[in-house]
KEKE-3310 file (N, C-alpha, C; in steps of 0.2 Angstrom, whole numbers, plus 5000, padded with zeros to 4 digits):
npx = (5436:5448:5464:5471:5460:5452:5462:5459:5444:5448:5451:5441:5432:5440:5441:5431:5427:5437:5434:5421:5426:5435:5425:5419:5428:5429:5415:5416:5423:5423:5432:5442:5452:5454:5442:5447:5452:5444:5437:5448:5446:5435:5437:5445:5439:5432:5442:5446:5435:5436:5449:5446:5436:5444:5454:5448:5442:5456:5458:5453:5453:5463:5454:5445:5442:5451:5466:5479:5476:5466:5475:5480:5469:5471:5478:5470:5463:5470:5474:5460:5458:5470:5466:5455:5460:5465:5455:5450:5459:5455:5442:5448:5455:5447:5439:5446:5452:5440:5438:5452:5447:5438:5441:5437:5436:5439:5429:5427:5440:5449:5443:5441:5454:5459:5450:5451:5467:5464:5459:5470:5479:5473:5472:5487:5491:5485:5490:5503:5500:5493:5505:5517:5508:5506:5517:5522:5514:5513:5504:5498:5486:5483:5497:5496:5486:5490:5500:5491:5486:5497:5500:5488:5490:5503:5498:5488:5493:5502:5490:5486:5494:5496:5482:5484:5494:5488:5478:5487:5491:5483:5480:5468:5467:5478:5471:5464:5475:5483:5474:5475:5488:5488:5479:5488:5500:5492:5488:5500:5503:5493:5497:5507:5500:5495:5505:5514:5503:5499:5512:5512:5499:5505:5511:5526:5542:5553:5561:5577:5584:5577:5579:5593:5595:5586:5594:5604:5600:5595:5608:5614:5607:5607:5613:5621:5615:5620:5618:5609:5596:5587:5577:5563:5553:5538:5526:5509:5500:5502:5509:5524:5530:5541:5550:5560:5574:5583:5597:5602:5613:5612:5615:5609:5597:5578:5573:5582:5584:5572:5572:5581:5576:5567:5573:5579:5568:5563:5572:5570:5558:5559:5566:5560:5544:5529:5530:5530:5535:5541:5548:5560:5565:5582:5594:5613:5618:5609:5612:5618:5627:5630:5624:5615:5629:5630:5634)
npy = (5310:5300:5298:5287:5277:5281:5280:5265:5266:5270:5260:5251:5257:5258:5246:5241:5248:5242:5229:5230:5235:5221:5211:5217:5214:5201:5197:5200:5193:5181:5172:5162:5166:5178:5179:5174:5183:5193:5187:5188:5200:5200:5196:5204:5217:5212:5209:5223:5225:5221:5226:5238:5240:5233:5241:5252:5247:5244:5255:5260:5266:5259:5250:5245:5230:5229:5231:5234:5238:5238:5234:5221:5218:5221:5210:5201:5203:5203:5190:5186:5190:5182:5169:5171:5173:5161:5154:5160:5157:5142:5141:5148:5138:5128:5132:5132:5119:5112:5121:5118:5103:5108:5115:5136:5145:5161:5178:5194:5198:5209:5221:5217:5214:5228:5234:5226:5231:5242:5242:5236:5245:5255:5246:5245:5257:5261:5250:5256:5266:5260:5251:5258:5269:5260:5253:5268:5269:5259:5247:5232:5227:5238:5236:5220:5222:5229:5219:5207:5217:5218:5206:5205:5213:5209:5196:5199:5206:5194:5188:5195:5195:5182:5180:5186:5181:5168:5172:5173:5163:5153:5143:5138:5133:5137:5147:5143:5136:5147:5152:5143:5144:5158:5155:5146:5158:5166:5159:5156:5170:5169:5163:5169:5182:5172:5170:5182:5186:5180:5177:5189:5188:5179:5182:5189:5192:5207:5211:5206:5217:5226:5225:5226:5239:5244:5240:5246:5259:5261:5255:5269:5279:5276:5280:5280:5272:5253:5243:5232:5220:5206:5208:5212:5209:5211:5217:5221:5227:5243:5246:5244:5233:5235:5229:5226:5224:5235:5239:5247:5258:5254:5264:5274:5288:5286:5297:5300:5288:5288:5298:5291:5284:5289:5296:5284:5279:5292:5291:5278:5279:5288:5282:5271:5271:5273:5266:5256:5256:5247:5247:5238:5245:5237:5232:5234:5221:5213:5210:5205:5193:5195:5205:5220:5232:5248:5263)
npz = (4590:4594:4585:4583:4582:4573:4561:4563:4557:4546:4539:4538:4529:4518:4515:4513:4499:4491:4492:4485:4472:4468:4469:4458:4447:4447:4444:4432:4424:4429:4437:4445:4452:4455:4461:4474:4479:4479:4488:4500:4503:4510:4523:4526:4528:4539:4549:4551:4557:4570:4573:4574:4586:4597:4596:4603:4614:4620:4625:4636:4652:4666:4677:4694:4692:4683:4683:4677:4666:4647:4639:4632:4623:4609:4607:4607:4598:4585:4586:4581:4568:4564:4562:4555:4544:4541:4538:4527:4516:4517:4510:4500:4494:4492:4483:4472:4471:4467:4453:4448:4443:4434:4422:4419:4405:4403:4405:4397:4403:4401:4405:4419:4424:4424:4434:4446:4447:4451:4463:4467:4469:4479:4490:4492:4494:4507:4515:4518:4526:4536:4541:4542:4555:4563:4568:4575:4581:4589:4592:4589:4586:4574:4566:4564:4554:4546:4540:4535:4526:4518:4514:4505:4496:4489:4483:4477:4465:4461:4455:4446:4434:4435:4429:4417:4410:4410:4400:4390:4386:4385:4391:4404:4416:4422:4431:4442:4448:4449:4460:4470:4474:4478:4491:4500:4501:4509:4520:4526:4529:4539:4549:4552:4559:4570:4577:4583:4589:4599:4604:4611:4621:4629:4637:4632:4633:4631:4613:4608:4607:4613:4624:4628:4627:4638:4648:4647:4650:4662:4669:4665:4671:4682:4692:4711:4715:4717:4709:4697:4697:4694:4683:4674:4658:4648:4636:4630:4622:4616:4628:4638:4651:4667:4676:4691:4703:4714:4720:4735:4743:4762:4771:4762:4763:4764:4756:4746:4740:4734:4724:4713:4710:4703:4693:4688:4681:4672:4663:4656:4651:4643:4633:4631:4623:4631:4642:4656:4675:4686:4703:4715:4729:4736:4751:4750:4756:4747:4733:4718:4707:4691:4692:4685:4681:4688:4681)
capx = (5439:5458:5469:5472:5451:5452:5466:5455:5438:5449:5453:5435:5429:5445:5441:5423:5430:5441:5428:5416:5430:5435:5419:5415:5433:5427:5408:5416:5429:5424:5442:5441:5461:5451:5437:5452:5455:5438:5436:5452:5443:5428:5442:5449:5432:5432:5446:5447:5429:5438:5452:5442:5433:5449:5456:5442:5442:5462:5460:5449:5458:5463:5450:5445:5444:5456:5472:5483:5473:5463:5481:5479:5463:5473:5480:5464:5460:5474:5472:5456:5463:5473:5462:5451:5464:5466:5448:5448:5463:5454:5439:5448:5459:5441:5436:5453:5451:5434:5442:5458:5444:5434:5444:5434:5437:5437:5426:5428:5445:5454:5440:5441:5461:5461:5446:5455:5471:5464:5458:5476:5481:5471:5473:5493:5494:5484:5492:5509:5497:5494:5511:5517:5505:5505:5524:5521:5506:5515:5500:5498:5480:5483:5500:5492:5481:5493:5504:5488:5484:5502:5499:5485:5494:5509:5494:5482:5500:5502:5484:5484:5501:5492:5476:5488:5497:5481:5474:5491:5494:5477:5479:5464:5471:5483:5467:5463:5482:5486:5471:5481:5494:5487:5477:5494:5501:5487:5489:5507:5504:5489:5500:5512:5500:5492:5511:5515:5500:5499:5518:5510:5496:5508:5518:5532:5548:5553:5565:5583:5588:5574:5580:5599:5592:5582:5600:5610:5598:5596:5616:5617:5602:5605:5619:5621:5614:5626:5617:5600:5594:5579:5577:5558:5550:5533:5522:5503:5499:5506:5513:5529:5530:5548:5551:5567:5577:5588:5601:5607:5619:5608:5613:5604:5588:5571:5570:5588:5581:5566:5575:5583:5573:5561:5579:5580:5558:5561:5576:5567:5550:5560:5569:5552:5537:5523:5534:5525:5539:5541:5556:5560:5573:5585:5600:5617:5619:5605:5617:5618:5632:5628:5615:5617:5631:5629:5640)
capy = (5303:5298:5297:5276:5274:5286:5275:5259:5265:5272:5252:5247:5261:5257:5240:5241:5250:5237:5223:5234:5235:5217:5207:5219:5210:5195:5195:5204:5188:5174:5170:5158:5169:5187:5178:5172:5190:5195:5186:5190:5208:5201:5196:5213:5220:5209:5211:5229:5228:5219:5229:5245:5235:5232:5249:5258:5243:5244:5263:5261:5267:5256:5251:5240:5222:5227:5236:5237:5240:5232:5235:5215:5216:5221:5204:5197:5203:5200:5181:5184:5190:5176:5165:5173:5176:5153:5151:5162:5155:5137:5143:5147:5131:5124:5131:5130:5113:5111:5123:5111:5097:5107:5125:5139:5149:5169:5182:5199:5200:5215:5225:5217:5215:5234:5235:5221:5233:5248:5237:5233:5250:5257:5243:5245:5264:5260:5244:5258:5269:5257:5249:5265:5271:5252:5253:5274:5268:5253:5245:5227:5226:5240:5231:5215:5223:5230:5212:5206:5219:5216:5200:5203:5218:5204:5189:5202:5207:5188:5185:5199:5194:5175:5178:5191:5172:5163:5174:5174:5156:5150:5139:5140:5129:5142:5152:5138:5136:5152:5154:5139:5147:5163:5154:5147:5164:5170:5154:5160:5177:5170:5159:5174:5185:5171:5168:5184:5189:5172:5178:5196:5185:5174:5188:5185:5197:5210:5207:5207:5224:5234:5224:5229:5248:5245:5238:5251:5265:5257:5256:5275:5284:5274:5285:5282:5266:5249:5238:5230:5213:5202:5212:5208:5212:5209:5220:5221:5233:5249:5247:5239:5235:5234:5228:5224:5224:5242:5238:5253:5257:5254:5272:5282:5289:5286:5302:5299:5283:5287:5300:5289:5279:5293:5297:5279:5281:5296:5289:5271:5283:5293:5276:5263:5275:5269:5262:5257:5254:5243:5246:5236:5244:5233:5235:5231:5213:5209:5212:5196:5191:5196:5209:5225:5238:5255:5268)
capz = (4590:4594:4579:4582:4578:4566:4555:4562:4555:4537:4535:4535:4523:4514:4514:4510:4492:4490:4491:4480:4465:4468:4467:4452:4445:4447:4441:4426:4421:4431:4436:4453:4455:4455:4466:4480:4480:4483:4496:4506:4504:4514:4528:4527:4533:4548:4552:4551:4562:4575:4577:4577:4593:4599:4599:4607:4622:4624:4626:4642:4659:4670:4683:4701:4688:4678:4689:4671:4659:4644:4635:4628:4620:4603:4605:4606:4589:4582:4586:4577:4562:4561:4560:4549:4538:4538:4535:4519:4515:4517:4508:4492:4492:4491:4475:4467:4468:4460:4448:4442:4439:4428:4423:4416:4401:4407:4399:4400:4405:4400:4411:4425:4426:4427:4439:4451:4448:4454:4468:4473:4471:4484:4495:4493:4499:4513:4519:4519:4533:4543:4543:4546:4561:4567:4571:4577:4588:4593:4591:4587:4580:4568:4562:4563:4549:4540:4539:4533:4520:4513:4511:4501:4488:4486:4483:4472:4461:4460:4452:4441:4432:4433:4425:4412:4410:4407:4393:4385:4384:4384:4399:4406:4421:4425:4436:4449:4450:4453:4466:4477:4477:4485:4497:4503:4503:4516:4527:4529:4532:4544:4555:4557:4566:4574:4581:4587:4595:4606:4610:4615:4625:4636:4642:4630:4636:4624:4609:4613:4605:4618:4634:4628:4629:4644:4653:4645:4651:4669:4670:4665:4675:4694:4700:4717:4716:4718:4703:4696:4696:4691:4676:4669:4654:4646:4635:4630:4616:4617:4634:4641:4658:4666:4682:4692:4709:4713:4727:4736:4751:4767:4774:4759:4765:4759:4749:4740:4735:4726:4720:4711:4707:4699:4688:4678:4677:4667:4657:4654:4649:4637:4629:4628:4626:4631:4649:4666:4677:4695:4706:4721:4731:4742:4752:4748:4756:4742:4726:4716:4703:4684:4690:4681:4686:4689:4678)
cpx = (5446:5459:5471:5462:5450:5456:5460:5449:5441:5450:5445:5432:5435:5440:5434:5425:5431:5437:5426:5420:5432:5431:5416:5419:5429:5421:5411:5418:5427:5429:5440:5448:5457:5445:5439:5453:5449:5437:5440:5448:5437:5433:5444:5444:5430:5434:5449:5441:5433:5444:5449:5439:5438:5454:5455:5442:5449:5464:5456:5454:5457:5458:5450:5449:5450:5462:5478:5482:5470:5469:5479:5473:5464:5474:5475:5462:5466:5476:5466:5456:5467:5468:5455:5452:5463:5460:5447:5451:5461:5449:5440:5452:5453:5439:5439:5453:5448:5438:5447:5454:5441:5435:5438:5437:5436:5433:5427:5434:5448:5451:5441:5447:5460:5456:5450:5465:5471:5462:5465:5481:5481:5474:5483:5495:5490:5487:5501:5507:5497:5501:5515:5516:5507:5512:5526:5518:5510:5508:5499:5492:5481:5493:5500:5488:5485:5497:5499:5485:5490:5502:5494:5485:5498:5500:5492:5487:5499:5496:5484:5490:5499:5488:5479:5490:5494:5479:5479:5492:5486:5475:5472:5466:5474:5478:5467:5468:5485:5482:5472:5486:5492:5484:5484:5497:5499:5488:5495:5508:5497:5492:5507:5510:5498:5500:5515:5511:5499:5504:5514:5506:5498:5514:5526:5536:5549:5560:5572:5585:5583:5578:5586:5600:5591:5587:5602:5606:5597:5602:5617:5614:5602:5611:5619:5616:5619:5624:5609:5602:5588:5577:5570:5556:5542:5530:5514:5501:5502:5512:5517:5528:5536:5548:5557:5568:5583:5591:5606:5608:5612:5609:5610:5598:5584:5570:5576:5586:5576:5569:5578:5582:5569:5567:5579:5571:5559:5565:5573:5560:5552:5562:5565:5545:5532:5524:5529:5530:5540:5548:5558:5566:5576:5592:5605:5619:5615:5609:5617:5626:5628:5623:5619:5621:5629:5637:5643)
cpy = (5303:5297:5289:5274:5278:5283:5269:5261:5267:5264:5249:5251:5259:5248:5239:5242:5245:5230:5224:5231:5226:5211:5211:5214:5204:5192:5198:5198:5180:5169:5169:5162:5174:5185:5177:5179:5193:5194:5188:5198:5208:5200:5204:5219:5218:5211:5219:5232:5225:5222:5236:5245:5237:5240:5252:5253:5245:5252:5264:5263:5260:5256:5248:5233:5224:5233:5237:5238:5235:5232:5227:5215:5218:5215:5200:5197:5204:5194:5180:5184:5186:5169:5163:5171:5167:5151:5152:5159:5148:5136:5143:5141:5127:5126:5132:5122:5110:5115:5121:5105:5101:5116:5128:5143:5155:5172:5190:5203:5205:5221:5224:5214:5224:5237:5231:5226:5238:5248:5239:5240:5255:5254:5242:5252:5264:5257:5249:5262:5265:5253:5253:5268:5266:5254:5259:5274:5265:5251:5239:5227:5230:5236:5226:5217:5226:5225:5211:5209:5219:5212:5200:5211:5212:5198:5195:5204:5200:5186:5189:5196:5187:5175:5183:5182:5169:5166:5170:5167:5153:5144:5141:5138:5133:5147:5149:5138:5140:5154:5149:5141:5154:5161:5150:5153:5166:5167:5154:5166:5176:5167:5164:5179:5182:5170:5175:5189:5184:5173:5185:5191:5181:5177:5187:5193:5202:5208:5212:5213:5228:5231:5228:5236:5250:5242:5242:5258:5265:5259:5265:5281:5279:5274:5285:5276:5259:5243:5236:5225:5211:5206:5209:5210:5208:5217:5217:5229:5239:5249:5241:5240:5230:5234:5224:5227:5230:5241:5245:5254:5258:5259:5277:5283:5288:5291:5302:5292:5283:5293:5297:5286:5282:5294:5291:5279:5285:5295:5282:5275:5284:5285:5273:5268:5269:5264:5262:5252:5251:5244:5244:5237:5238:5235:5230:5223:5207:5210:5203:5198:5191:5203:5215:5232:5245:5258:5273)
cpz = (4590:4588:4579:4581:4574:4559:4556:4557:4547:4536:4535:4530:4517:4510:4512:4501:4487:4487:4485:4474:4464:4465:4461:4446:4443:4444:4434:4422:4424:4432:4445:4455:4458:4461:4473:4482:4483:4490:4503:4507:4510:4520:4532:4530:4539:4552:4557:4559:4569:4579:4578:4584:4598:4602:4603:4614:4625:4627:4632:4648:4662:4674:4689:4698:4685:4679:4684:4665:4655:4638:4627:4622:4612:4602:4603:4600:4583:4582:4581:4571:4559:4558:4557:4543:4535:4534:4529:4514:4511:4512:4500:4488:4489:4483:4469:4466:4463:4455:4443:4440:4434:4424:4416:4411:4406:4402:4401:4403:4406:4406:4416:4428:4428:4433:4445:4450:4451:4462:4473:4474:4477:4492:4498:4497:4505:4518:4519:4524:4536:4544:4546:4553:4564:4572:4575:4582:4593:4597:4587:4582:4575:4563:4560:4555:4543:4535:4534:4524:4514:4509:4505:4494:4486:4481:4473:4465:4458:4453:4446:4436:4429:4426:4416:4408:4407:4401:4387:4382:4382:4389:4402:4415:4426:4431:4440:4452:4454:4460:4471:4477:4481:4489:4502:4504:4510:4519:4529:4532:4540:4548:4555:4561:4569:4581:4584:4591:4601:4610:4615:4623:4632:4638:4638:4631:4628:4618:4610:4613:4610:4624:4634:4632:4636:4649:4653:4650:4658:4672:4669:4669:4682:4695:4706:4721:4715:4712:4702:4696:4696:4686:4671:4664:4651:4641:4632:4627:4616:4621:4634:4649:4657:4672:4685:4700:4710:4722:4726:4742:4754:4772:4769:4762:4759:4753:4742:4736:4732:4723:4714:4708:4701:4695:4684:4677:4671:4661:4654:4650:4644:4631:4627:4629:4627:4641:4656:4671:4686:4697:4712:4725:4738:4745:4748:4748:4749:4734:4725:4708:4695:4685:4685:4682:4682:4685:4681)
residu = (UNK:UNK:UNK:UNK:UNK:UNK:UNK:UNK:UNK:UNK:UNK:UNK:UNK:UNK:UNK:UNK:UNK:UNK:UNK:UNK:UNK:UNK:UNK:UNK:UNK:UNK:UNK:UNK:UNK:UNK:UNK:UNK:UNK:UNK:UNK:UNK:UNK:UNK:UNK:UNK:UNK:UNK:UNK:UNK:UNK:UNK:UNK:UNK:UNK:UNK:UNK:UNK:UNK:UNK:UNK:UNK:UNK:UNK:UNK:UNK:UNK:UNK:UNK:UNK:UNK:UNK:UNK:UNK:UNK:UNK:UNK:UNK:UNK:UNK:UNK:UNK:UNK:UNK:UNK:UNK:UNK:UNK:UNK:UNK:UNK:UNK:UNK:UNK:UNK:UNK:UNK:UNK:UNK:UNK:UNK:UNK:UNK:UNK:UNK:UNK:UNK:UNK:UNK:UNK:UNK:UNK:UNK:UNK:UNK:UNK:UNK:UNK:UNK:UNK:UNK:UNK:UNK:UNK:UNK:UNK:UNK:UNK:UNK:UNK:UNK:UNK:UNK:UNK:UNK:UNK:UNK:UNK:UNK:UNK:UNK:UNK:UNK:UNK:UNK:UNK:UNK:UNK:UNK:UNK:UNK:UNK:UNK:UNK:UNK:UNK:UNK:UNK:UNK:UNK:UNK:UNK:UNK:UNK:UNK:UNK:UNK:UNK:UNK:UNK:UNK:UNK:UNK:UNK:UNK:UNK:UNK:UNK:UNK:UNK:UNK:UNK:UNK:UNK:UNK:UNK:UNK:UNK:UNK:UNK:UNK:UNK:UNK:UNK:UNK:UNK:UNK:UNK:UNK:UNK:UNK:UNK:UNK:UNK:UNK:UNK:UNK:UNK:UNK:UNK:UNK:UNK:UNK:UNK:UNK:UNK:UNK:UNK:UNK:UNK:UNK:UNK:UNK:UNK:UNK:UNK:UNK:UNK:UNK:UNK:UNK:UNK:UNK:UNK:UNK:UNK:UNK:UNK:UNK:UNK:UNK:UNK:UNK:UNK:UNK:UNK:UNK:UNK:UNK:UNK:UNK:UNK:UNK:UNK:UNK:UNK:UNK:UNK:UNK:UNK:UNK:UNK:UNK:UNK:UNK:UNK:UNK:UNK:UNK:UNK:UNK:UNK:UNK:UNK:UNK:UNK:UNK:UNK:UNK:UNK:UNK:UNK:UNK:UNK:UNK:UNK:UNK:UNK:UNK:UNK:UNK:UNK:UNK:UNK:UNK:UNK:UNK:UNK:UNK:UNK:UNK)
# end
């Protein structure tokens, strides 16, 4: 099994764990905070199953239907993820409510704060592997999952500290409170992947510090070439595609031009792994003002 489904399937056993210790949290104390946290762990299963899904699809070769690959099908599950993430989110606003009209005593507390600790320990050094790999792989779904699982170390910190708060003062109130405040939380961290896999989805160009690179390395590998222009960018999981206009004198020969050509491939390949690159050469008459000069 590849080393990016090999992280995916460690986040649903992770996360299986997680849940386990959670929901024991919670049946222990009765604390609508510690059951907000539960439940984001049922998410964290989904999710974990959809980007597992998603990895094993976007690994397919290109074929006849599909002539670039299934690259996006991370994004796809990183849209789902987001909007998993609202739902649970929306889910515990729901019984934090009920909760401020009629707050519960806790029972059991002291056990099931360190069981709901050791919870968030786990779920802290994992959510530093896939953050990690996510940005290594240059893979959205496993980032996407990571973002997700941060949000729910920060939240699960949050609750523990709360329902700590709650004993001490005697506030019972302080639990339902605190479990709207992580359901906010999550519905912030859920409409940030649903906001940058949508951009992945609609072809959104890349962020300004790779184009700069992908100018600068253009400019310094097409020697012998007179400038670039149209300069496009997009990605879709792993992969960038780079696409642009390579104006060169109309006496080089055919094989000086791909020459050439094959010389910024290998310096663009080396600078944006993961690169699938388009090159359309023209002659000089076709030079346009601002394109990109040759060094």
């Amino acid at each position: 099994m590849p080393f990016l489904e090999r992280i995916a399937l460690g986040s649903i056993l992770i996360g299986a764990v997680v849940l386990a210790l959670k929901t024991l949290a919670w049946w222990m104390t009765g604390s609508i905070a510690l059951m907000s946290d539960a439940l984001e762990s049922t998410v964290n299963i989904a999710t974990a199953l959809a980007a597992f899904v998603a990895i094993r699809l976007a690994a397919r070769p290109a074929d006849a239907r599909h002539p670039y690959g299934h690259h996006k099908a991370e994004f796809f599950s990183a849209v789902l993820e987001g909007v998993m993430i609202v739902i649970a989110a929306l889910l515990i606003l729901r019984e934090a409510y009920f909760g401020l009209l009629a707050p519960v005593a806790l029972e059991a507390p002291a056990a099931g704060i360190v069981v709901n600790a050791a919870a968030t320990a786990i779920n802290g050094a994992w959510c530093a592997v896939l953050m990690v790999q996510g940005r290594r792989l240059r893979s959205p779904a496993l980032a996407a999952d990571g973002r997700h699982l941060l949000s729910d170390v920060v939240s699960s910190v949050g609750v523990t500290a709360g329902v700590v708060l709650a004993l001490a003062t005697g506030w019972a109130i302080l639990d339902p409170a605190l479990a709207a405040l992580v359901a906010l939380n999550i519905l912030w961290s859920g409409w940030k992947v649903l906001a940058s896999s949508i951009g992945g989805l609609m072809d959104e160009a890349v962020p300004d510090e790779v184009l700069a690179e992908i100018r600068a390395t253009i400019s310094d590998a097409a020697s012998g070439a007179i400038e670039a222009h149209d300069l496009r960018t997009r990605h879709a999981g792993r992969i960038t595609f780079i696409e642009f206009h390579l104006v060169i004198d109309g006496r080089t020969s055919v094989a000086e031009s791909h020459e050439i050509c094959d010389r910024i491939e290998k310096a663009l390949k080396a600078a944006v792994p993961g690169a699938q690159i388009t090159i359309h050469v023209e002659p000089e008459n076709k030079a346009k003002a601002g394109g990109i000069p040759v060094l």
